[in-house]
C-alpha positions in Angstrom: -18.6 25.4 -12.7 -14.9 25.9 -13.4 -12.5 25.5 -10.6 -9.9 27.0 -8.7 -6.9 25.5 -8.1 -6.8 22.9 -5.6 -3.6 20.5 -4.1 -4.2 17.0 -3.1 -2.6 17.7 0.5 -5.6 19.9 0.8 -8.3 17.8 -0.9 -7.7 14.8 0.4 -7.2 15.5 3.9 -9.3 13.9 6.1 -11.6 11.9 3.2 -12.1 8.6 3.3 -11.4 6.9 -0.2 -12.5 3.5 -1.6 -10.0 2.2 -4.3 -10.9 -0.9 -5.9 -8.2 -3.2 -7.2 -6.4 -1.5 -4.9 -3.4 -3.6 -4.7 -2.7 -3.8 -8.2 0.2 -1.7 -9.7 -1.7 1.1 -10.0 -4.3 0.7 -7.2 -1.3 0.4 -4.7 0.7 3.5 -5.8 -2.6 5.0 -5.6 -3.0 4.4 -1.9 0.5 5.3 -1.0 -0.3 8.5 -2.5 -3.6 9.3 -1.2 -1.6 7.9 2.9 1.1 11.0 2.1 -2.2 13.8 2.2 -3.4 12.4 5.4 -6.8 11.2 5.2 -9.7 9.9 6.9 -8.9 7.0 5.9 -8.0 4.4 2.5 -10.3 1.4 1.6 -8.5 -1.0 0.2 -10.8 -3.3 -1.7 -9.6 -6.3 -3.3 -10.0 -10.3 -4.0 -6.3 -10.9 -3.7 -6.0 -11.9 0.0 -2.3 -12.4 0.3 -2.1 -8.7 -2.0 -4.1 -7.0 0.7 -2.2 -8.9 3.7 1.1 -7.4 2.0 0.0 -3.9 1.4 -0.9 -4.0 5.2 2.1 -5.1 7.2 4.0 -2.2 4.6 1.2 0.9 5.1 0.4 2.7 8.5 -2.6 0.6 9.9 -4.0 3.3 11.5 -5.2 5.1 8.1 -5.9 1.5 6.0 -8.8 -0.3 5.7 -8.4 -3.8 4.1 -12.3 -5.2 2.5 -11.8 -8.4 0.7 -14.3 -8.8 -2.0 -14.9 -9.3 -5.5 -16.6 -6.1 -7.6 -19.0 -8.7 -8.8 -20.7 -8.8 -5.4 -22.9 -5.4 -5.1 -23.8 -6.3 -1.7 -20.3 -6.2 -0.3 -18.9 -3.4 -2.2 -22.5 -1.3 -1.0 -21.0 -2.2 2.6 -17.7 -1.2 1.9 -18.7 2.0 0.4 -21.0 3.0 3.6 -19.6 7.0 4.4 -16.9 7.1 1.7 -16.1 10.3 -0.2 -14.3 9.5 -2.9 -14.0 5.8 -4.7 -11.7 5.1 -7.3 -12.8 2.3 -9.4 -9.2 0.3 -10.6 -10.2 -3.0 -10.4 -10.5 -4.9 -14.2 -9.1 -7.8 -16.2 -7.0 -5.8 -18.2 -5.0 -8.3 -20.8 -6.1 -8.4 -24.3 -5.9 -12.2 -25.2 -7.1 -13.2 -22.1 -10.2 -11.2 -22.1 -10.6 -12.5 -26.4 -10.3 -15.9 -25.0 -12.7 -15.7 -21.4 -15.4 -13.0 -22.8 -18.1 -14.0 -20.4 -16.1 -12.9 -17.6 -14.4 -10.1 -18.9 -17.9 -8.8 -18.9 -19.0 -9.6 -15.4 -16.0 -7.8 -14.2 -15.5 -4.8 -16.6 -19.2 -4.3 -17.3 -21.3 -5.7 -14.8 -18.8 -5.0 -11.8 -18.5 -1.3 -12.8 -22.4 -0.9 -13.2 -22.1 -2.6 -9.3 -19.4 0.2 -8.3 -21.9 2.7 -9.6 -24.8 1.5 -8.0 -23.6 1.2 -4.9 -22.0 4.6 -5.0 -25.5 5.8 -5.7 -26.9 3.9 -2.4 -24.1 5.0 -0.2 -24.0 8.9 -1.9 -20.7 8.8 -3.0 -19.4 12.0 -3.5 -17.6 11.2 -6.4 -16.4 8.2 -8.8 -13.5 7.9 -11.4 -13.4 4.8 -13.1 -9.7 4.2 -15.0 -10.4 3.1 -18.5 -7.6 2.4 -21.6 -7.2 3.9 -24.6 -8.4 0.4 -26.1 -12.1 2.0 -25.6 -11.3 3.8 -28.4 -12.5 2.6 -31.5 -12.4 -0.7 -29.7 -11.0 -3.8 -31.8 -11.3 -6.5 -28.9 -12.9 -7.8 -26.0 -11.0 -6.1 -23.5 -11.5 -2.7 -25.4 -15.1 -3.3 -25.9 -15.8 -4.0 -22.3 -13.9 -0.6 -20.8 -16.0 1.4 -23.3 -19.2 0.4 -22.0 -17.7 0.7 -18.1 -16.5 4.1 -19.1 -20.2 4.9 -21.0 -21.9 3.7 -18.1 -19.9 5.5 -15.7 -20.4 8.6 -17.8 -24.3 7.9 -18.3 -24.4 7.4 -14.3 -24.8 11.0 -14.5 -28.1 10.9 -15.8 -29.8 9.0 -13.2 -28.3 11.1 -9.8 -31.1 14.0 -10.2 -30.7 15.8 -6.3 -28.1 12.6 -5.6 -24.8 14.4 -4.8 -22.5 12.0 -7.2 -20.1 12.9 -9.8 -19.1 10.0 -12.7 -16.1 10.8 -14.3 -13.1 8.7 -16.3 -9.7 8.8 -16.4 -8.4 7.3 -19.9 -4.6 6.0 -19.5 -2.0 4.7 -22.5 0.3 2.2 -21.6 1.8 1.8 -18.7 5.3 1.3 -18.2 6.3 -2.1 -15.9 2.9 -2.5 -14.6 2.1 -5.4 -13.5 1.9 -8.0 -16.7 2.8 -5.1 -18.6 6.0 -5.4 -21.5 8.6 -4.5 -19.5 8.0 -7.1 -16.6 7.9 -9.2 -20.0 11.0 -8.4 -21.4 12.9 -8.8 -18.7 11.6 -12.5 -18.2 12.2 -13.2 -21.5 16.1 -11.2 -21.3 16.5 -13.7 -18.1 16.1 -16.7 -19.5 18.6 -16.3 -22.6 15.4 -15.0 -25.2 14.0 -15.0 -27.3 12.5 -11.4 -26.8 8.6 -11.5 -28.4 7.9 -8.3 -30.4 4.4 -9.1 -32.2 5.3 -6.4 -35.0 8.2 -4.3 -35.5 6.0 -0.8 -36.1 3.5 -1.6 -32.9 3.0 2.0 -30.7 1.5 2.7 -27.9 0.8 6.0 -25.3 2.5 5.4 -22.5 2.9 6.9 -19.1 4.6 5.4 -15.7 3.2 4.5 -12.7 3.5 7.8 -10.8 1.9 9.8 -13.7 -0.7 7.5 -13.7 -1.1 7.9 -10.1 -1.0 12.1 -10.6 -3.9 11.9 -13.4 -5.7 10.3 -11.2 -5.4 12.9 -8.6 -6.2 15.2 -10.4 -9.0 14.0 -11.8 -10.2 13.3 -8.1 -9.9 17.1 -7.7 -11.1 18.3 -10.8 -14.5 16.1 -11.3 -17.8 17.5 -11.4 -19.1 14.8 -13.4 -19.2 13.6 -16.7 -15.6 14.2 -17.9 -13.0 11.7 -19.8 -9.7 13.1 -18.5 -6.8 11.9 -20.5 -3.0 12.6 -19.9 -1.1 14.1 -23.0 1.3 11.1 -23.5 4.2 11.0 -26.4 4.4 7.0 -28.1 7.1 4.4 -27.7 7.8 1.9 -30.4 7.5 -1.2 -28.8 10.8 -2.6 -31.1 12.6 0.6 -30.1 11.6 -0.6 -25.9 12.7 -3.9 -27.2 16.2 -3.1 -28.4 17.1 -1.1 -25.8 16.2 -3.5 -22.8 17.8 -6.3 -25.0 21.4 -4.0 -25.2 21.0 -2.6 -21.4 20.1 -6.1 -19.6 21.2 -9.0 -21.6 24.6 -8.4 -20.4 23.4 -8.1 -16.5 22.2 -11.3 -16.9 25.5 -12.8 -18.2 24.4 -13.1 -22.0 26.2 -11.0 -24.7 23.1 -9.4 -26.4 23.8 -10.8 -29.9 23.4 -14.6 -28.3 19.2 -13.7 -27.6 17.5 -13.4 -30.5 14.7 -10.7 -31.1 11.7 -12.7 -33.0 8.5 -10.8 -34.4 5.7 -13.2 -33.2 2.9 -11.2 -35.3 0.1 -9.7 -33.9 -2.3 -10.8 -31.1 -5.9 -11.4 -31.5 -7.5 -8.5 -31.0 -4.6 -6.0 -30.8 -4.4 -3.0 -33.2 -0.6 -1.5 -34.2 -1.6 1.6 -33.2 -3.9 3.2 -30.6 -5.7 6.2 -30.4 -6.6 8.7 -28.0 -10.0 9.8 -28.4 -12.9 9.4 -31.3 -13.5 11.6 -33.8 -16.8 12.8 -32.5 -15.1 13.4 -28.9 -13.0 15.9 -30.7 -15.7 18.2 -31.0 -15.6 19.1 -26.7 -12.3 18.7 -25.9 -10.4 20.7 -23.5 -6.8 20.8 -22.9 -4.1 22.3 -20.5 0.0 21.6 -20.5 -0.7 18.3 -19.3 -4.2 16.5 -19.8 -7.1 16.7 -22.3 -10.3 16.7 -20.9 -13.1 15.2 -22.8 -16.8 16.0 -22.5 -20.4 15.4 -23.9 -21.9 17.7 -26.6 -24.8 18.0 -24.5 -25.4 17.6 -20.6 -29.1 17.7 -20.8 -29.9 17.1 -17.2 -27.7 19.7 -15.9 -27.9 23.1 -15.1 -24.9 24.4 -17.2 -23.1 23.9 -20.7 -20.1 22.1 -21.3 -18.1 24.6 -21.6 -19.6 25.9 -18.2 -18.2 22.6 -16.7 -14.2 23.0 -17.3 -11.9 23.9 -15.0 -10.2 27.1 -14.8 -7.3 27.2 -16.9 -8.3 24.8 -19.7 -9.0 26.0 -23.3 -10.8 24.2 -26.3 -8.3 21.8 -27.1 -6.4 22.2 -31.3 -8.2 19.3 -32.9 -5.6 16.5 -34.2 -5.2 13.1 -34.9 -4.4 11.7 -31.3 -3.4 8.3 -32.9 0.5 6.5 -31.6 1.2 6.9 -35.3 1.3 10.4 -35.8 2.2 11.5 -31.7 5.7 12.3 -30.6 8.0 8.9 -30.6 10.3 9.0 -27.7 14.0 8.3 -28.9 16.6 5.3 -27.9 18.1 8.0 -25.7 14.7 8.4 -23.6 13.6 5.1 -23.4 17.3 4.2 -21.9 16.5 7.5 -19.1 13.3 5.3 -18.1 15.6 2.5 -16.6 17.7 5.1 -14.3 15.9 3.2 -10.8 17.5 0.1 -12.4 21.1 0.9 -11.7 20.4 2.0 -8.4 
């Protein structure tokens, strides 16, 4: 089962591809990507009218396919799905106090929608699916957390239930990611605008983080690389949210006409629900892990209905992975110095 090489020009060249969410932060740089390797055709699916009427008068026409509709509605996302290769599942409610506080429907759209994604790629024989998960389905400590583990179990489980169905399930398990939308950078700068005070919620928080493009690459990749059943994760160092905090407050307070002592930085304590470190992957995952320069990929103990053994099913050029702790606490910190290279695009 382990794969040659492949590039995205080539892969994706004349595939259709179904992203849901697909005008959020990610979803978006997704389809701009996925446009550059000249496909069939992208399937934008989305319940944010005006976000799909936006993406459209920017992208080529001729190659994007706008489907308003909610992941909550299997009937509509079984018509959108009708001859498309390749779906990748973005759309979720994503923000931690929001899901603590609205549980029901953090579950109808995390839990409930993905099982609809999956079903419906089952009906339409979906080539394959890669839901994008958080590393807050690790060792969940909150709603949100708790909700993306059971997508990213079900999506993983799918796997069970194809028997001669074409379909791969696979994840995609992402950090942080930088100046997303509602993200802490977006934040910050709000906060930077208005005079402060900046809102740190504890001063030794960490957290993986990646940028949008990276995101958008892992993804990718894991399009290419998916034969089903595998957590694909992207080696990430950790940023000390007071460090991110500092730096924004000495780089942009002054852009905004405030001298950076006059905004105050106050610690707010901890959100419900929110942890002060995250981790990568369980302790039991460790076990089937595979790695290569840039991404682990994580896989079940046993794939009893298959054909082949895990380590059958990985890629060419990935080795079993050196077990460590894969917390923020213990990974690579990036400095003052890196976090101020991140904000280059600002000075443009």
């Amino acid at each position: 089962m382990g794969g040659t090489k492949m590039d995205p020009e080539s892969y994706y060249h004349g595939k259709t591809v179904l992203v849901t969410g697909g005008v959020g932060s990610i979803g978006s740089y997704l389809v701009r990507e996925i446009l550059k390797y000249d496909p069939k055709s992208v399937r934008v699916f989305d319940n944010n009218e005006s976000g799909l009427f936006d993406l459209e008068q920017e992208l080529d026409p001729r190659k994007l396919r706008s489907f308003v509709g909610d992941i909550r509605d299997k009937d509509r996302l079984t018509m959108a799905m009708e001859d498309v290769d390749i779906v990748f599942h973005a759309a979720a409610l994503k923000h931690v106090p929001l899901c603590e506080f609205n549980p029901f429907d953090a579950v109808k759209t995390n839990v409930v929608g993905t099982q609809n994604v999956l079903d419906a790629a089952f009906a339409q024989n979906v080539q394959k699916v890669i839901t994008i998960s958080t590393d807050k389905a690790v060792n969940p400590s909150n709603v949100m957390g708790a909700t993306k583990l059971l997508a990213e179990r079900l999506t993983i489980s799918a796997n069970n239930y194809r028997g001669h169905k074409k379909t791969a399930f696979s994840c995609v398990r992402f950090g942080n990611v930088l100046n997303s939308r509602g993200s802490v950078v977006p934040l910050f700068l709000k906060q930077i605008q208005k005079g402060g005070p900046i809102t740190v919620t504890h001063p030794d928080m960490r957290r993986f983080f990646m940028d949008i493009p990276s995101a958008a690459h892992l993804i990718l990749s894991a399009g290419m690389l998916s034969c089903g059943n595998e957590i694909f994760i992207l080696k990430m160092p950790a940023i000390r949210i007071m460090d991110l905090a500092e730096v924004m407050w000495e780089k942009f307070a002054p852009r905004y006409g405030f001298e950076p002592e006059a905004i105050p930085i106050s610690i707010v304590g901890v959100r419900c629900g929110e942890k002060i470190d995250e981790v990568l992957m369980t302790l039991d995952e460790t076990t089937c892990v595979f790695e290569n320069e840039e991404m682990y990929i994580v896989l079940p103990n046993e794939m009893p209905y298959t054909d082949y053994s895990p380590s059958e099913a990985v890629p060419a050029g990935f080795v079993p992975a050196t077990v460590g702790s894969f917390s923020s606490g213990d990974a690579r910190l990036i400095t003052k110095g890196e976090i101020r290279g991140l904000f280059t695009e600002f000075d443009k």
